[in-house]
N, C-alpha and C positions, 0 to 999 in steps of 0.2 A: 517581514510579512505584515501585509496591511488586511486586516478582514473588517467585516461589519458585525458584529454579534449583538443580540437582543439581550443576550442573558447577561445582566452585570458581571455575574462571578466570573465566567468565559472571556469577557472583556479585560477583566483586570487580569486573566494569564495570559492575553496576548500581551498585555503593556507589558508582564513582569517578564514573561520568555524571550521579546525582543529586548529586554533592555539585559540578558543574560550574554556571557560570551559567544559568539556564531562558533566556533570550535568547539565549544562544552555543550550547548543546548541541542544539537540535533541528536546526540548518542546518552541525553539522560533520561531515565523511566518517568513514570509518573510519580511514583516513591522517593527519587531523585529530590525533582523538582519540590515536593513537598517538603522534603527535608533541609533544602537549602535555598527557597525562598520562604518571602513573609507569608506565602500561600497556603496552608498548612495539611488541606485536605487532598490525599491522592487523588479524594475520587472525583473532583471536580478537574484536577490534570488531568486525569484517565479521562476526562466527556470533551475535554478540551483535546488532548492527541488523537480522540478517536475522531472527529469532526474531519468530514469528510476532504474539506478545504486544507485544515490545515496538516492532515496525516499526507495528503498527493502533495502539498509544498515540500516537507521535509523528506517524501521520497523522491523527488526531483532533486533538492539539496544534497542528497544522498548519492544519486548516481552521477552530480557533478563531483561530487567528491570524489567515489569510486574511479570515474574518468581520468581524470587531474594524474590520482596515486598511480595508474595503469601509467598514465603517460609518464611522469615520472619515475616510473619502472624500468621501461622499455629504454626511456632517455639515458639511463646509468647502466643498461643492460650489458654495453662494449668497454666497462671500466672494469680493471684485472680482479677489484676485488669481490669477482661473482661467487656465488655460494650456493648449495643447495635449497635453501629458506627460501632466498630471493626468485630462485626460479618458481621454486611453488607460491611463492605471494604471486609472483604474475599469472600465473594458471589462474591461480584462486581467481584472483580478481576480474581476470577475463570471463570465467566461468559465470561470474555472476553479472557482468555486464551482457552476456548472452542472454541470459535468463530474465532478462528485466526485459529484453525487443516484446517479448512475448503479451500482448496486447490483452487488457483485464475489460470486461463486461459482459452482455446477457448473451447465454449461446440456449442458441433457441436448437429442438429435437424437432423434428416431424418423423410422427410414425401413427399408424393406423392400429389398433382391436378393434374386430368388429364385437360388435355387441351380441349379448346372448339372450335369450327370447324377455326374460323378464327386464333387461335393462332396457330394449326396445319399445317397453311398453310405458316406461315411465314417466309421468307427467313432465318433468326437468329436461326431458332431451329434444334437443332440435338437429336434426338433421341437415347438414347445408349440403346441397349438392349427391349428386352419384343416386345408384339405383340401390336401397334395401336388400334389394331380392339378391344379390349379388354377393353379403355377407355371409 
């Protein structure tokens, strides 16, 4: 993970996170990390995982992982020594690979109230378009 950051302290947890194991650092808290690097404050992890840049890296990280384990599932799926666990890890895992297509941002409503005599009258409203008389 390469970022730019302004804020020194955010900086030194990207140098200290990438220089962590890639298997250990995507599944540790912030708590984690404060407890077992020289970094000592949660809450400067906690501003550092929440940053927007680097939380969608490690959920990208994440669903390669998730992918990979699925595939590897499936790949041992026809070997005798299947088990009920196994099946449910592969549901699991598909289940959540399903649920991540599901695309994150602004979801816009439209819907109309008309206004009621006093709101119509009030200096703050601009009406765009359509006839009043109609509400």
């Amino acid at each position: 993970m390469n970022f730019e950051f302004e804020n020194k302290e955010l900086r030194q947890c990207l140098v200290v996170f990438n220089s962590l194991p890639p298997e250990e650092r995507l599944f540790m808290t912030h708590y984690e990390l404060a407890q077992q690097t020289r970094i000592k404050d949660s809450t400067i992890w906690k501003e550092f995982l929440l940053d927007t840049r680097v939380s969608d890296w490690i959920n990208q990280e994440l669903a390669l992982f998730k992918s990979a384990q699925l595939r590897k599932l499936v790949k041992d799926a026809t070997k005798n020594d299947r088990s009920v666990g196994a099946a449910q890890m592969l549901n699991a895992l598909n289940k959540t690979l399903e649920n991540e297509s599901i695309k994150d941002g602004p979801v816009f409503i439209y819907s109309y109230v008309p206004l009621n005599e006093r709101e119509l009258n009030a200096p703050n409203i601009h009406l765009l378009g359509g006839d009043v008389s109609e509400t």
